[in-house]
C-alpha positions as CSV (number, residue, x, y, z in Angstrom):
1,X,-10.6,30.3,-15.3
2,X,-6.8,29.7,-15.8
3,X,-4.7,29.8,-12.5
4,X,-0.9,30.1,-12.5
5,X,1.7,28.9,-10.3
6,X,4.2,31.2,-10.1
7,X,7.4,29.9,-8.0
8,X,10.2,32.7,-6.6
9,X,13.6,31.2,-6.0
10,X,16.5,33.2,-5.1
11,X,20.1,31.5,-6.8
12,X,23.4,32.6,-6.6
13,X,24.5,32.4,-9.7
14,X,28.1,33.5,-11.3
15,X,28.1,34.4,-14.6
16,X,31.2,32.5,-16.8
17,X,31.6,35.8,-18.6
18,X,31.2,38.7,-16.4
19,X,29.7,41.6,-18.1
20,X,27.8,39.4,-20.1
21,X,24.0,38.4,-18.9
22,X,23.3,35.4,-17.2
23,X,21.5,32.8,-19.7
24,X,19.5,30.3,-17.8
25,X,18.0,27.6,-20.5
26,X,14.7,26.5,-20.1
27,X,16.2,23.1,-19.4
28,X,18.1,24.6,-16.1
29,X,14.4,25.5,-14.7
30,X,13.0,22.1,-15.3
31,X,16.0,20.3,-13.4
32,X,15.6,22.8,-10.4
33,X,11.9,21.8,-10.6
34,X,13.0,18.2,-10.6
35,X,14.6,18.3,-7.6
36,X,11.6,20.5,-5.9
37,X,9.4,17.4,-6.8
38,X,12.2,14.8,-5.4
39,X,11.2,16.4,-1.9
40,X,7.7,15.8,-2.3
41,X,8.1,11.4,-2.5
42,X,6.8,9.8,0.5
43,X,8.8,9.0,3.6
44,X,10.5,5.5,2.9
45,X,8.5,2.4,3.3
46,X,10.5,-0.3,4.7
47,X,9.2,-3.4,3.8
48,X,6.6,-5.9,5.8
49,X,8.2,-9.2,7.0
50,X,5.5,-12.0,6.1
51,X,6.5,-14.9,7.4
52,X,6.1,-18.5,5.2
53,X,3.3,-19.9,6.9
54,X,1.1,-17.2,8.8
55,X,-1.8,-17.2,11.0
56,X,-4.7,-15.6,11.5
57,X,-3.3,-13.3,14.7
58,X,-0.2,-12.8,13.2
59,X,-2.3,-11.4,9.8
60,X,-4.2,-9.5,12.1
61,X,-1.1,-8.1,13.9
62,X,0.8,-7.0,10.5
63,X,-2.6,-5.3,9.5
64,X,-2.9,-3.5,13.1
65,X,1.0,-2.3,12.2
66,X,0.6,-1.2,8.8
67,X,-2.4,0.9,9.4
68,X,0.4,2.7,11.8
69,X,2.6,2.7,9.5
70,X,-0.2,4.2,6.9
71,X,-0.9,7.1,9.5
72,X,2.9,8.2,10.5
73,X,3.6,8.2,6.5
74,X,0.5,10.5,6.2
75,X,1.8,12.3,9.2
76,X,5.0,13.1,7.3
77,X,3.9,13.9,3.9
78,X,1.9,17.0,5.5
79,X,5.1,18.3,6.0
80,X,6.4,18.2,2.4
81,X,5.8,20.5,-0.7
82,X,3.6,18.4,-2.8
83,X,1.3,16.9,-0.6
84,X,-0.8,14.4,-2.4
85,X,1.4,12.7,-4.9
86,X,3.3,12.1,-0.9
87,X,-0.1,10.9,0.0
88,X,-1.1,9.1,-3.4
89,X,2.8,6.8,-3.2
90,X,1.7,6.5,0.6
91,X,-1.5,5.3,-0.3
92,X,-0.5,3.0,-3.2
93,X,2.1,1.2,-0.9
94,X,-0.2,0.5,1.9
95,X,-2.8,-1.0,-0.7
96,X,0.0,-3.1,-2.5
97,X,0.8,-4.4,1.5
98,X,-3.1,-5.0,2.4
99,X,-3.2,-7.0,-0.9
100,X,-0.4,-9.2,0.4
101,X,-2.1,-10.2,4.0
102,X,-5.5,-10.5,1.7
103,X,-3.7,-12.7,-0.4
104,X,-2.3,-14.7,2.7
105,X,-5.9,-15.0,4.6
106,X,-7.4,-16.0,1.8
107,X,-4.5,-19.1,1.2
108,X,-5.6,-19.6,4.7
109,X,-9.4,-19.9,4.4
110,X,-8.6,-21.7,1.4
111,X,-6.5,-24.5,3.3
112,X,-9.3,-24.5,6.1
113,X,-12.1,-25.5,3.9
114,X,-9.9,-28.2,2.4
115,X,-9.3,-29.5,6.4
116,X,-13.0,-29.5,7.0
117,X,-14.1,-31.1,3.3
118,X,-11.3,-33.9,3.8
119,X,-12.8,-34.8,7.6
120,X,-16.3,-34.6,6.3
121,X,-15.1,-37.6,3.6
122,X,-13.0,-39.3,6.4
123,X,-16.5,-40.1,8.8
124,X,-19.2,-38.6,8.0
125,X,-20.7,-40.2,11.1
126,X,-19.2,-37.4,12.7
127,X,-21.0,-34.8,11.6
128,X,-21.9,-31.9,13.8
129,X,-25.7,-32.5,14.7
130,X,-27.8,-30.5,12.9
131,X,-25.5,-30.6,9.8
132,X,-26.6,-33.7,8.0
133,X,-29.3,-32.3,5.7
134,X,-26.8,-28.8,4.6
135,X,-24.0,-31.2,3.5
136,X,-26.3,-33.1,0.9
137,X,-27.7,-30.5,-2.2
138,X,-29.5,-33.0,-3.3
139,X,-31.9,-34.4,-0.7
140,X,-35.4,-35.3,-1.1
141,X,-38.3,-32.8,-0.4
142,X,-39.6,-33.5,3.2
């Protein structure tokens, strides 16, 4: 079943010629349409600061603030005309953002195995006990 969307706007519109009927093109519609729409984008996003070299608390606190930010952008787009392409924008900046912070834990975790493989190398007589038989893969069968 086919549902249509009708729209009633009032203009004011004065004719060039009067006497004449008013001509609206098809083209005058979609720009008025256009602008309908413009109200409908989601509230603006300003962007995260991520600092050069972050750390785990501070990736933790810039998650924390953009799942506020997330909520008060949801918030606002119930408020406009067209609801989900506000919430669909909302949603696509805040995953673009999450991607970011993943991106910077994983650098992280990244540089933290690479701290623990290079003291491993340096002494291995330093080993945490317990550890010695899960560092070597290829030990023989007790």
């Amino acid at each position: 079943m086919k549902r249509l969307l009708s729209v009633q706007v009032s203009l004011t519109i004065e004719p060039a010629c009067p006497g004449r009927p008013l001509f609206v093109p098809a083209w005058g519609l979609s720009l008025l349409l256009a602008g309908l729409s413009a109200c409908s984008s989601a509230p603006p996003w300003p962007p995260l600061p991520l600092p050069d070299n972050p750390t785990r608390q501070d990736i933790e606190r810039l998650r924390a603030r953009e799942q506020d930010r997330l909520q008060n952008a949801m918030r606002e787009c119930y408020q406009r005309f067209a609801v989900n392409d506000c919430r669909r924008e909302a949603m696509t900046r805040h995953n673009e953002v999450k991607h970011q912070l993943r991106t910077q834990e994983l650098r992280l975790n990244a540089l933290d195995r690479e701290e623990r493989q290079r003291k491993l190398q340096a002494d291995p007589a330093e080993l945490p006990p317990g550890s010695e038989g899960a560092s070597s893969g290829t030990g023989a069968p007790r």
